[in-house]
FILUMLO-712777 format. One record per residue (C-alpha): residue number from 1; z negated, x negated, y. Coordinates in steps of 0.02 Angstrom, whole numbers, plus 50000, padded with zeros to 5 digits. Example, Ala and Ser with C-alpha at 12.3 -4.5 7.8 and 13.67 -1.06 7.14 Angstrom:
// residues 2
- seq / z / x / y
- 1 / 49610 / 49385 / 49775
- 2 / 49643 / 49316 / 49947
This chain:
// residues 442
- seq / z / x / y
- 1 / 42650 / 48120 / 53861
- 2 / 42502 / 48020 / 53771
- 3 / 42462 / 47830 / 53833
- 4 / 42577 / 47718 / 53716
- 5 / 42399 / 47636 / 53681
- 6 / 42356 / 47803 / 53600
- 7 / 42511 / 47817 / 53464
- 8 / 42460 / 47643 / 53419
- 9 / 42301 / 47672 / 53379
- 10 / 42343 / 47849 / 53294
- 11 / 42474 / 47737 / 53180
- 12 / 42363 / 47593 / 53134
- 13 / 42218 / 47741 / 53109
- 14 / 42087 / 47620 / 53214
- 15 / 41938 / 47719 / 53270
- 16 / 41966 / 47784 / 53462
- 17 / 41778 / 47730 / 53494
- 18 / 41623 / 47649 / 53456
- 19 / 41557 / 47824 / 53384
- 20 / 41724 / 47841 / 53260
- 21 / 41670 / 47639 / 53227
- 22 / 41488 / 47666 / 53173
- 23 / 41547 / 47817 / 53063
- 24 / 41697 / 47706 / 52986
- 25 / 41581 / 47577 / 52932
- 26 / 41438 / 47688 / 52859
- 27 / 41339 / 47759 / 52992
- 28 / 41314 / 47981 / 52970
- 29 / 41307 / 48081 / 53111
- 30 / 41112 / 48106 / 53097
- 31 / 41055 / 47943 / 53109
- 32 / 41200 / 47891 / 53233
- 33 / 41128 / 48040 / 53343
- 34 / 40947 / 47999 / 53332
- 35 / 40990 / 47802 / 53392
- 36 / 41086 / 47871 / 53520
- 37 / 40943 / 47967 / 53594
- 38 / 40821 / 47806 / 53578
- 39 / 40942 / 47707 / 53667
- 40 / 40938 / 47828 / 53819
- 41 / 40771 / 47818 / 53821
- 42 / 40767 / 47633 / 53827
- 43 / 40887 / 47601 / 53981
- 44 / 40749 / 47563 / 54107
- 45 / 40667 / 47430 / 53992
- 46 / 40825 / 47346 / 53951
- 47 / 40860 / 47339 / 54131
- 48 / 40699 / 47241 / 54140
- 49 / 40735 / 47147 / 53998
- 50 / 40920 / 47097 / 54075
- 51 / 40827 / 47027 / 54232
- 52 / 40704 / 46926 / 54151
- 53 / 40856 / 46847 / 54037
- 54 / 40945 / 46815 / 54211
- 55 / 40799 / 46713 / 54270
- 56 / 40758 / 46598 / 54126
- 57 / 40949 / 46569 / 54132
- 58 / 40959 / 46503 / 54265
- 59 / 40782 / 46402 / 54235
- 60 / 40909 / 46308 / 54101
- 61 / 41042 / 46291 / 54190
- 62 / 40923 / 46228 / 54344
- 63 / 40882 / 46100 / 54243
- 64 / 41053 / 46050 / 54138
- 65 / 41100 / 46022 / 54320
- 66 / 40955 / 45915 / 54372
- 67 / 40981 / 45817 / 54208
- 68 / 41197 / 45791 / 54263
- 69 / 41226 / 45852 / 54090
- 70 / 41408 / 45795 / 54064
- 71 / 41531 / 45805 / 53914
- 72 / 41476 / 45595 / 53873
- 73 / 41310 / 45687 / 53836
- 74 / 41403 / 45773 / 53667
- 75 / 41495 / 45652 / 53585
- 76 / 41347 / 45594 / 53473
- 77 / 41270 / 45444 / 53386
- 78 / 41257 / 45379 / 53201
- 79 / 41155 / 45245 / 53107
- 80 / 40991 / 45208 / 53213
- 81 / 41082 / 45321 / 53358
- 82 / 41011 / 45197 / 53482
- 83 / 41054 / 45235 / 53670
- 84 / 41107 / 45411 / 53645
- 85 / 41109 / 45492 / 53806
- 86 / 41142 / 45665 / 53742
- 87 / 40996 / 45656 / 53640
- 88 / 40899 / 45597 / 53773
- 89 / 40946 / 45688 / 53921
- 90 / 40929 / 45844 / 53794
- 91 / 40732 / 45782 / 53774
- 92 / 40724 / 45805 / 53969
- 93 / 40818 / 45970 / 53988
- 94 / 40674 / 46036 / 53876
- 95 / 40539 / 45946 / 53983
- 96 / 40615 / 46019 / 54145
- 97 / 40629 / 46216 / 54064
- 98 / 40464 / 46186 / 54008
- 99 / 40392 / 46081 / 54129
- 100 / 40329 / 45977 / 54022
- 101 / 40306 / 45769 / 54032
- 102 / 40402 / 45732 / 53883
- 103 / 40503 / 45835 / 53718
- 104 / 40554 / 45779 / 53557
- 105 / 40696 / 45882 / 53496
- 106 / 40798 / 45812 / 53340
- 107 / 40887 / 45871 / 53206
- 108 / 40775 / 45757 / 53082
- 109 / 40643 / 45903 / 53130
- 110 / 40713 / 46030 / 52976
- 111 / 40602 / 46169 / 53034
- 112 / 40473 / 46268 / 53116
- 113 / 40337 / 46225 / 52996
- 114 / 40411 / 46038 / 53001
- 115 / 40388 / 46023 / 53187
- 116 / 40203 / 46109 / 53164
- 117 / 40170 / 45999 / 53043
- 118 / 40244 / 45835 / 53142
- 119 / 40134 / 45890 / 53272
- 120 / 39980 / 45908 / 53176
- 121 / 39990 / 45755 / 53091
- 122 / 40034 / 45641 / 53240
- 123 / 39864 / 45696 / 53333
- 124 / 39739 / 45695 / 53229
- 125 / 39635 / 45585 / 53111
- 126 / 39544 / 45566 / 52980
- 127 / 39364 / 45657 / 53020
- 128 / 39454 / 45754 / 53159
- 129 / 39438 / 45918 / 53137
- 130 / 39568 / 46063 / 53177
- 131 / 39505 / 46239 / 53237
- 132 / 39607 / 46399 / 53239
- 133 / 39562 / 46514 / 53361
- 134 / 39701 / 46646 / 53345
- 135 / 39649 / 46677 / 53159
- 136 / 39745 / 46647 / 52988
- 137 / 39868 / 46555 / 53016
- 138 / 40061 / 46584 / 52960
- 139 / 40077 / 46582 / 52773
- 140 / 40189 / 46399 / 52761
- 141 / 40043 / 46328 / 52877
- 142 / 39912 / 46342 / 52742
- 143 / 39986 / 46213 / 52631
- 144 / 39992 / 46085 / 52789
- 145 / 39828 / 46115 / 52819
- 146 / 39760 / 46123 / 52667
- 147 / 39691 / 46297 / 52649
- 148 / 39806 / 46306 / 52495
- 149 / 39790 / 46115 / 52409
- 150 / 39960 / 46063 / 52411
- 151 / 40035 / 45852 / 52418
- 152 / 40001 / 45783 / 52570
- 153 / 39900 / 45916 / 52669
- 154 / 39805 / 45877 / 52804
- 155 / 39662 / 45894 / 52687
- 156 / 39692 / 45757 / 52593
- 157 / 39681 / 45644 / 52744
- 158 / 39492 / 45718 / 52780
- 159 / 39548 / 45822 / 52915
- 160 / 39443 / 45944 / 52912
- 161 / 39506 / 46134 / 52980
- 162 / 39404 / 46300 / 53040
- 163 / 39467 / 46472 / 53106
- 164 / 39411 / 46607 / 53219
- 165 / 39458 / 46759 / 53170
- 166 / 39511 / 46883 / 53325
- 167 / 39376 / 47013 / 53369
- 168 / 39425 / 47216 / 53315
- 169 / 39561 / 47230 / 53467
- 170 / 39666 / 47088 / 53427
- 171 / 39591 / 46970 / 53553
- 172 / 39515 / 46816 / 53550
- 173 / 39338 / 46807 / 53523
- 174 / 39248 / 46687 / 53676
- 175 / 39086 / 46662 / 53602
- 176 / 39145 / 46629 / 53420
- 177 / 39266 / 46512 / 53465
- 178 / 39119 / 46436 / 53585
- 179 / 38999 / 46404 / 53406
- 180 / 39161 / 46344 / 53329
- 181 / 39203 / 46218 / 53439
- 182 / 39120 / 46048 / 53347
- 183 / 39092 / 45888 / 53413
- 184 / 39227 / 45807 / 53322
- 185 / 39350 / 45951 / 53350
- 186 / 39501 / 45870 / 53412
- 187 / 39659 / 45999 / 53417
- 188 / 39639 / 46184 / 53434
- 189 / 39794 / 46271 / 53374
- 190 / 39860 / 46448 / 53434
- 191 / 40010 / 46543 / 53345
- 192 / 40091 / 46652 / 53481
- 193 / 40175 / 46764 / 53360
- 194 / 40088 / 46883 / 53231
- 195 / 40183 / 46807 / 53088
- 196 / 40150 / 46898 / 52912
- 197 / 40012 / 46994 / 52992
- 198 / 39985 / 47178 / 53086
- 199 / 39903 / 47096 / 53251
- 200 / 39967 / 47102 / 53429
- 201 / 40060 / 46935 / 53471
- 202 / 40001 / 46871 / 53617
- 203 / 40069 / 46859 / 53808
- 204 / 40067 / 46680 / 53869
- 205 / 39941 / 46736 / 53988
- 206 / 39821 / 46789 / 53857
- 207 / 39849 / 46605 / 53773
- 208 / 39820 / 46535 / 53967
- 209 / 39670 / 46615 / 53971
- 210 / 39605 / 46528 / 53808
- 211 / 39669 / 46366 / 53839
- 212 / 39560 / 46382 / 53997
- 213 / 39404 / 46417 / 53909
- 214 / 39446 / 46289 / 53764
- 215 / 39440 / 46181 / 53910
- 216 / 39289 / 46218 / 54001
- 217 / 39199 / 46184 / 53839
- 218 / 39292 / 46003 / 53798
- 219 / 39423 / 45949 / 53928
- 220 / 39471 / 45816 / 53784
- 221 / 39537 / 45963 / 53658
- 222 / 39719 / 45975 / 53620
- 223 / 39786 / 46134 / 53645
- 224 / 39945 / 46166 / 53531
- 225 / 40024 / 46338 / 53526
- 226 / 40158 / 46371 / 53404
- 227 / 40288 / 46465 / 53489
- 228 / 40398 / 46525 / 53358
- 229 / 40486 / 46681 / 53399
- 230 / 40419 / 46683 / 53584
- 231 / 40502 / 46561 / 53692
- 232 / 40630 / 46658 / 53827
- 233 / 40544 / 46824 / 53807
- 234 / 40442 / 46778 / 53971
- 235 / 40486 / 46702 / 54129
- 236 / 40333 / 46593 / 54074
- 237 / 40289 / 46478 / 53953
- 238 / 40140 / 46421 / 53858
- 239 / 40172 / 46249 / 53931
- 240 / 40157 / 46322 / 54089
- 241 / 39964 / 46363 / 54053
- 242 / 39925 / 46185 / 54011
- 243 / 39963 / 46205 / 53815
- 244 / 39979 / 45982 / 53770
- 245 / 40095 / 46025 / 53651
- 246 / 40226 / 46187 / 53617
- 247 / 40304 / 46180 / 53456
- 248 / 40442 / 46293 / 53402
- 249 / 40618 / 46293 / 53281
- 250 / 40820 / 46266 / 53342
- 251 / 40848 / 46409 / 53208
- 252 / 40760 / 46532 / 53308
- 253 / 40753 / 46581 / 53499
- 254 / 40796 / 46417 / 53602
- 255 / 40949 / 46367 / 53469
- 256 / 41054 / 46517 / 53543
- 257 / 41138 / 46551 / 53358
- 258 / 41233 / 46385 / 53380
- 259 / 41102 / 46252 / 53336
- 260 / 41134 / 46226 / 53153
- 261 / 40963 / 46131 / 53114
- 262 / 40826 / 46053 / 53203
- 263 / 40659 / 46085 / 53300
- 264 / 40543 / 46049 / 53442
- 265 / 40390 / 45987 / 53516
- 266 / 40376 / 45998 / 53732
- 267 / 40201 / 45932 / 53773
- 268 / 40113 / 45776 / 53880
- 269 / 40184 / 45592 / 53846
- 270 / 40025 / 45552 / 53734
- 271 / 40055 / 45689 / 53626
- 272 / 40259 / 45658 / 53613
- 273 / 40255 / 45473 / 53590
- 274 / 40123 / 45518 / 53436
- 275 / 40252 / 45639 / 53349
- 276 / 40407 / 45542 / 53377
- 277 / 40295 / 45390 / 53311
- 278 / 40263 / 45495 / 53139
- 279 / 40460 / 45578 / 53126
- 280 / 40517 / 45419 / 53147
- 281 / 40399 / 45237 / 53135
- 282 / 40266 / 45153 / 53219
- 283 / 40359 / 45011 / 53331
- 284 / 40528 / 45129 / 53322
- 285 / 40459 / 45317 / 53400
- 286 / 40578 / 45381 / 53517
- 287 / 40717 / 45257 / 53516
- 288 / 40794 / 45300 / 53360
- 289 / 40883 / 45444 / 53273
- 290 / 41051 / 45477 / 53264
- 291 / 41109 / 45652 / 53335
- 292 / 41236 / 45673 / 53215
- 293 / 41375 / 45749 / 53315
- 294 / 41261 / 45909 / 53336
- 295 / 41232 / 45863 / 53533
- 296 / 41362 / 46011 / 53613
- 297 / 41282 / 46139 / 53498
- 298 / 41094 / 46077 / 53540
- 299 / 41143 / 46085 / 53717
- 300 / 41257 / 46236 / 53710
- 301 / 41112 / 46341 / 53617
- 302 / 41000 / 46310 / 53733
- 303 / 41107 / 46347 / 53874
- 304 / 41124 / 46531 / 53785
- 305 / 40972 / 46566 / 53711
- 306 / 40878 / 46670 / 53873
- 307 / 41018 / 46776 / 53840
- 308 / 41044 / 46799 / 53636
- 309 / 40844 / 46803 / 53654
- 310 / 40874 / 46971 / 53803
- 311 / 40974 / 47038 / 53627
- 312 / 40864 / 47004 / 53481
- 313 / 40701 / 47094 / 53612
- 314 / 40817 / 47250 / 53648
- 315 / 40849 / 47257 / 53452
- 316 / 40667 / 47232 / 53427
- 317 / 40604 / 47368 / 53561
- 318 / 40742 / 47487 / 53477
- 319 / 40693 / 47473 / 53309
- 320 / 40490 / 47499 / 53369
- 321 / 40550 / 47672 / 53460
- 322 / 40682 / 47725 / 53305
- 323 / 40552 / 47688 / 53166
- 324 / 40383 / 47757 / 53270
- 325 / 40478 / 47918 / 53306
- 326 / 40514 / 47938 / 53089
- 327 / 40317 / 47938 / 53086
- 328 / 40274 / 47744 / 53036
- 329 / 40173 / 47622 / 53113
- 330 / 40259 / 47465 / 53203
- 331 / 40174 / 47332 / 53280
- 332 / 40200 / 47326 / 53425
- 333 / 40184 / 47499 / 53456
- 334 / 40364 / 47574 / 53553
- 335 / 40293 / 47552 / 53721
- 336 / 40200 / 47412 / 53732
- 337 / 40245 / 47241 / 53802
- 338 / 40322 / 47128 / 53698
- 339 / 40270 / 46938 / 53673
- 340 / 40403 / 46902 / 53548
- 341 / 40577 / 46948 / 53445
- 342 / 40490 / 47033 / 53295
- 343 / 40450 / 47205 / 53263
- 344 / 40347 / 47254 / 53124
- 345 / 40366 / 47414 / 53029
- 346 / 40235 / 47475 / 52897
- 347 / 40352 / 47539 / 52780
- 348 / 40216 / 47600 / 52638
- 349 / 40300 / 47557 / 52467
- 350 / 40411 / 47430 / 52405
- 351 / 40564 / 47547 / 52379
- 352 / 40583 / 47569 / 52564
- 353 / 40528 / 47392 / 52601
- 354 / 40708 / 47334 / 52497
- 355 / 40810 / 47486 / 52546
- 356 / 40777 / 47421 / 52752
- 357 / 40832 / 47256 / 52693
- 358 / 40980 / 47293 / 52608
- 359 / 41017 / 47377 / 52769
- 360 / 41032 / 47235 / 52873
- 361 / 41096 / 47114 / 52733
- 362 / 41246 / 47272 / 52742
- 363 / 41265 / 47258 / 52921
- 364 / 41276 / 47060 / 52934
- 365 / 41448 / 46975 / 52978
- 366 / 41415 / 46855 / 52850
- 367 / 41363 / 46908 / 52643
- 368 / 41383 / 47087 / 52687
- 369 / 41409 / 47137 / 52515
- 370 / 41254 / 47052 / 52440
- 371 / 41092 / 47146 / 52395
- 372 / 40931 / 47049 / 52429
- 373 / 40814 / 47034 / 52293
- 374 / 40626 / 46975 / 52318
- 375 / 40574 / 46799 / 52255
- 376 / 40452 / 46676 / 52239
- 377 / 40485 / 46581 / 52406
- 378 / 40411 / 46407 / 52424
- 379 / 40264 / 46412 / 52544
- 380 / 40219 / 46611 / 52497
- 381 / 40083 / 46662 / 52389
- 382 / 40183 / 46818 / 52319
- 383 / 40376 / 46896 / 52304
- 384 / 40463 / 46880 / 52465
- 385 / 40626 / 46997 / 52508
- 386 / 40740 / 46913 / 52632
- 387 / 40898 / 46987 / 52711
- 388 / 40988 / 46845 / 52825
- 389 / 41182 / 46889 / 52836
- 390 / 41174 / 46724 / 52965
- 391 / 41311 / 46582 / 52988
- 392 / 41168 / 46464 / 52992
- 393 / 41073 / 46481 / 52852
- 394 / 40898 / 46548 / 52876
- 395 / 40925 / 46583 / 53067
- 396 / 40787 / 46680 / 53121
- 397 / 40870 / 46719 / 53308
- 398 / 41029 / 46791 / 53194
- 399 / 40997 / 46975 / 53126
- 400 / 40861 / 46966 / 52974
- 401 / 40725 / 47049 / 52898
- 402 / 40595 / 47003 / 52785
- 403 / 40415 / 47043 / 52700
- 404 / 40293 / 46994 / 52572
- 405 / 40297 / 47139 / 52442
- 406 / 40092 / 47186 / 52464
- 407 / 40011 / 47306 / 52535
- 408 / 40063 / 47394 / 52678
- 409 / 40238 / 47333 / 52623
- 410 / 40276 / 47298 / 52817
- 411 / 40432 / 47225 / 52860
- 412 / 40480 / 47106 / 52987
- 413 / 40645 / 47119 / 53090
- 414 / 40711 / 47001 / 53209
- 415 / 40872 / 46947 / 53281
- 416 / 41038 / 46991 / 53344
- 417 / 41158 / 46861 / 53410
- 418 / 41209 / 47018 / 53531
- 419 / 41145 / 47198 / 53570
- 420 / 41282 / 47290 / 53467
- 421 / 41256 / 47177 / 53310
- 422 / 41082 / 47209 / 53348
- 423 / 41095 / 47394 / 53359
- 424 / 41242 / 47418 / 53206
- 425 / 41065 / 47324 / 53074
- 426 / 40927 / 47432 / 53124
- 427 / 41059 / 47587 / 53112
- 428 / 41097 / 47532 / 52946
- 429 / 40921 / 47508 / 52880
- 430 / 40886 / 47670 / 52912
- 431 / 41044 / 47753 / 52841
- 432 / 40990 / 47633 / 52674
- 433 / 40811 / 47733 / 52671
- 434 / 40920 / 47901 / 52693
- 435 / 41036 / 47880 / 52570
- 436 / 40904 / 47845 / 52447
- 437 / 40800 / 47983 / 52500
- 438 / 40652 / 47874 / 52558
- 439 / 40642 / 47951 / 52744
- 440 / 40674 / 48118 / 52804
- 441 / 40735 / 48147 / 52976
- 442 / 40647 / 48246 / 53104
């Protein structure tokens, strides 16, 4: 006699398992057999992965309970939000993770590039001058700076900017960033993540390491990394290296998916009291800003993100090994360690650039049925294709893809809220590119 279990499902015609499931909802036999075989492969990694999740949970939790985080901490402030304990003991949960003196983390901080730009702008002068020593930096940056004219840059203040391009490994380049180095260089920035281009993103050791030598030259030098896309995937931090200030969005890694806005800076007092002095106003800084009811998801994403971040990496690392195995380059290569949440995959032509995005736009819980087109995004100097199926809109740690349409049409995948959401996109981008007869499988 069959389990009663069993003439339900046969009734109701529900898919006995999570094979039947991919198949029901698109996924053929090939490609479903191929992913099946990377994921074997991968076990031992995501083992490692798991562990280094389980550690920088409990860093946040060690310090949620060193702050007494209690449920007064989430009810919220409005107007001038003055005395808001949730929004201050959430400042010193981020101080603690990252041992840091002091964090600004607000809602009034829209974005990555905001908080970049907050940071920028708080700390230097005009006649300072700014020097990049991890070369160009992300594409929205070069309007704040100025490399782009655009209102307001940095530029137009007569702060003056310089970069050092990485030497032919990927690395940074000692001696040119030793002739860079000016005497009225006064912030030297570092992006962690490779952004829009095919370089290694760095390990926070490797940024260690240059914030050491930046310092040996000019103890006085600020050393700001922008940490987008990299904060969790270590058991270390840039912070933890002596970066002044670490910059970084809500949207992406330390929002956990339930942050719905917002971004910040974790640095030394100096530095903090400058930005909260330019989000907010000289004579005001810190003391103002009204959380907005937001608090319990600030707090609650946090408290999640080591492990939605242990998700997006395995999604990442799969997607390297499923798309290097089809014969195309991804940066980082399969095996290599990984710095960050996004995988790059040079996809060679603009066909299969879209058919990978309308992949993962298909296999989103939210806009599933929309087809990305590219567009002139603000901050881009050509047609952008986005595919964000996300409940907060433009969530970077949700499952997404994007990538300038130029040469070598590369695209760049990130996110997963979990490992099977994770898993069910890059499945999909690939059946996309089959269907359409843009990759043959092996």
């Amino acid at each position: 006699m069959e389990p009663e279990n069993s003439n339900v499902r046969q009734r109701a015609n529900v898919p006995a398992d999570s094979t039947e499931m991919y198949r029901t909802m698109g996924i053929s036999g090939p490609v479903l057999d191929l992913g099946g075989r990377i994921e074997t492969e991968l076990s031992g990694r995501f083992a490692a992965i798991d562990r280094t999740a389980e550690y920088n949970q409990l860093k946040v939790l060690n310090a949620m309970r060193k702050c007494k985080i209690s449920a007064e901490h989430f009810s919220g402030s409005t107007g001038y939000g003055y005395n808001d304990i949730g929004r201050d003991d959430l400042e010193r949960v981020y101080a603690e993770t990252f041992h840091t003196q002091a964090a600004l983390v607000r809602p009034q901080i829209t974005c990555g590039t905001h908080a970049l730009a907050l940071a920028l702008a708080a700390n230097l002068r005009p006649g300072d001058h700014m020097l990049s020593i991890s070369g160009k930096p992300y594409d929205t940056l070069e309007e704040v700076i100025g490399i782009r004219p655009s209102r307001g840059s940095l530029a137009e203040y007569n702060v003056s900017y310089g970069q050092v391009e990485l030497d032919a490994e990927g690395h940074f380049d000692y001696e040119a960033i030793r002739r860079a180095i000016r005497p009225e260089t006064k912030l030297v920035e570092i992006q962690r993540s490779k952004g829009y281009l095919s370089r290694p993103s760095f390990s926070v050791k490797e940024i260690g390491d240059a914030i050491h030598f930046v310092r040996s030259i000019r103890p006085d030098i600020i050393c700001m990394v922008d940490n987008c896309y990299g904060e969790f995937v270590e058991t270390m931090e840039p912070s933890d290296y002596g970066a002044d200030m670490t910059v970084g969005s809500l949207i992406k890694n330390p929002g956990g998916g339930l942050a719905p806005t917002g971004g910040y800076i974790a640095g030394t007092g100096e530095c903090i009291e400058n930005c909260a002095c330019r989000l907010t106003s000289p004579g005001l800084g810190r003391e103002v800003g009204a959380s907005l009811g937001v608090s319990r998801s600030f707090y609650q994403g946090f408290f999640l993100a080591p492990t939605v971040t242990a998700a997006a990496l395995k999604g990442a690392i799969f997607a390297a090994n499923l798309y290097e195995k089809l014969g195309f380059r991804v940066v980082p290569a399969g095996n290599e360690k990984r710095h960050d949440i996004i995988q790059a995959v040079e996809l060679r032509s603009a066909e299969r650039l879209k058919a990978f995005c309308e992949g993962i736009q298909a296999a989103s819980p939210v806009d599933s049925y929309v087809t990305p087109e590219p567009w002139p995004m603000p901050g881009y100097d050509c047609d952008v294709i986005m595919a964000a199926g996300a409940f907060i809109q433009g969530s970077s740690i949700e499952l997404s893809a994007d990538g300038p349409l130029r040469e070598p049409y590369s695209v760049y995948f990130q996110g997963g809220l979990t490992w099977p959401s994770a898993k069910f996109g890059i499945l999909m981008s690939l059946q996309k590119m089959v269907e359409k007869g843009l990759v043959e499988l092996k």
